[in-house]
C-alpha positions, 0 to 999 in steps of 0.5 A: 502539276498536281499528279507529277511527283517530280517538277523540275527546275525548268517546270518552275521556270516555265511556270512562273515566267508565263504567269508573270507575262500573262499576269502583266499583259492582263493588267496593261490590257485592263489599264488599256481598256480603262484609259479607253473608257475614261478618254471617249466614254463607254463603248465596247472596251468596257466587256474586254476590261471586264473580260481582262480582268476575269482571266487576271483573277484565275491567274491569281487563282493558278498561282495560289494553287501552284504556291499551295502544291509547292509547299506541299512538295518541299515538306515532303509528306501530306498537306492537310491543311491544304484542302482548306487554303484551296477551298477559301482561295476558290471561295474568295476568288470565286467572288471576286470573279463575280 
């Protein structure tokens, strides 16, 4: 995405659709694995909610960084600013990972 100058319509396209369904699987499966603790206690759905929700926060990140080069895109010219939203996204969401 970042070294191709031009995306076309069906990028887009393909890129937000599959973040959508991958964004909405993780949080029914981290409803899913919650439900599951509260019904009958901890057990191994505790990992997979933890593992569900480490994959939701880097498809935040993913679309962050795809909404970040969009931008830049449209203005046409060199984002300097954009280094600096990736570097405080990494950052915020790397700690949220954690």
């Amino acid at each position: 995405m970042e070294q191709s100058p031009i995306l076309g319509p069906i990028f887009h396209a393909r890129v937000i659709s599959l973040s959508s369904a991958l964004f909405l699987l993780d949080y029914l499966f981290i409803v899913s694995a919650y439900s599951h603790t509260i019904a009958r206690g901890a057990s191994v759905q505790i990992v997979f909610g933890f593992e569900y929700s480490i994959l939701l926060v880097s498809i935040i990140l993913t679309v962050i960084k795809y909404i970040l080069h969009t931008i830049e895109i449209r203005t046409g010219e060199q984002w300097e600013n954009k280094g600096v939203f990736m570097l405080y996204s990494d950052l915020i969401l790397g700690f949220i990972r954690v």
